[in-house]
C-alpha positions in Angstrom: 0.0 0.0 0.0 2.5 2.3 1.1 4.4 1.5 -2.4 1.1 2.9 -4.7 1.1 6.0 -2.3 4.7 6.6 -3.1 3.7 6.2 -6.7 1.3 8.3 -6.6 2.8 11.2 -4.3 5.7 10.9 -7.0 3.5 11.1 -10.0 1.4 13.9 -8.7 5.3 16.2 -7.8 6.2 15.5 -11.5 3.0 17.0 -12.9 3.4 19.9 -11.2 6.8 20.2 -11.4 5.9 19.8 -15.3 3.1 22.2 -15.4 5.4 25.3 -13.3 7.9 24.9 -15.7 5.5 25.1 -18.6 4.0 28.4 -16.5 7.5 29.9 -16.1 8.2 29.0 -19.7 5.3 31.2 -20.2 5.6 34.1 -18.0 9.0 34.8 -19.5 7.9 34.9 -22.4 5.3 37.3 -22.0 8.2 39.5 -20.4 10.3 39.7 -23.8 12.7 36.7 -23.3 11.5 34.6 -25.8 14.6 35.0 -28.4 16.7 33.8 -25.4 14.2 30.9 -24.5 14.8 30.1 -27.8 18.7 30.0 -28.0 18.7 28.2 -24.9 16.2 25.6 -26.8 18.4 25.3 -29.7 22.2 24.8 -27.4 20.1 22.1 -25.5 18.6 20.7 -28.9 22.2 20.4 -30.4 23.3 18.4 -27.2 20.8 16.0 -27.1 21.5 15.2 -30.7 25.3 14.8 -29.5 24.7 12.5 -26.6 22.0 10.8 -27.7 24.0 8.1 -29.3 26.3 7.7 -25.8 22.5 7.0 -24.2 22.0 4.1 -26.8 25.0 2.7 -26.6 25.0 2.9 -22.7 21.3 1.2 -22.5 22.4 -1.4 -24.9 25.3 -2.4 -22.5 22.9 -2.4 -19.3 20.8 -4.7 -21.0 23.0 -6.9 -22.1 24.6 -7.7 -18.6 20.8 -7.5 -17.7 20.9 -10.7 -20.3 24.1 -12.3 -19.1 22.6 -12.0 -15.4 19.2 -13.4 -16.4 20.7 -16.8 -18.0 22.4 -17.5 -14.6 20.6 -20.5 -12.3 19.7 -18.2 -9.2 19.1 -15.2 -10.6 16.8 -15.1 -13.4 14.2 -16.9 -15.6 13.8 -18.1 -19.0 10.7 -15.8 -19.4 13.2 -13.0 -18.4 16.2 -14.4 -20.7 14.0 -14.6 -23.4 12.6 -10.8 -23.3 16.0 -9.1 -22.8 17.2 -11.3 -26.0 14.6 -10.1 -28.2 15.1 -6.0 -27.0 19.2 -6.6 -28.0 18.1 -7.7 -31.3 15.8 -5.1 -31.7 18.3 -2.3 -30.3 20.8 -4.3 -33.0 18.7 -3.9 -35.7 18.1 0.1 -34.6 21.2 1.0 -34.6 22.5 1.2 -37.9 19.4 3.2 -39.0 20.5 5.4 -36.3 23.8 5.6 -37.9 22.5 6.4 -40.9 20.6 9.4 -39.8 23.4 11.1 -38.3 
């Protein structure tokens, strides 16, 4: 019980959180500093494009010791196995289009 109320209580801070920052967003932009708002939006769009490929590559390696971990006797299951095998053939077969893009 206490787990869904944590949930829940974490949920509800994000949306707010979410919605403040879409206010501020907002209100500065009504005071004149949207041309900055939108530098700032373009400098943080140019470094997501840059590490965005460091956040694949990083995943990929988490879930494949997630795999190596799951085909061990005590600590996971076939079921388990089975689903982290297909998402690493799946993030395989993503990342050359991704490469490709670029």
């Amino acid at each position: 019980m206490t787990d869904i109320l944590i949930v829940t209580g974490f949920s509800v801070l994000v949306f707010t959180l979410g919605i403040g920052l879409w206010a501020l967003g907002q209100w500065l932009r009504s005071k004149g500093y949207g041309p900055q708002l939108d530098m700032l939006d373009r400098q943080y769009t140019a470094l997501q494009l840059r590490v965005s490929p460091l956040a694949i590559s990083a995943s990929y390696h988490m879930i494949a010791g997630a795999h190596s971990m799951n085909r061990l006797p005590l600590l996971g299951s076939k079921s388990n196995a089975a689903l982290t095998k297909q998402i690493l053939m799946a993030m395989r077969a993503e990342q050359p289009t991704q490469k490709r893009e670029c």
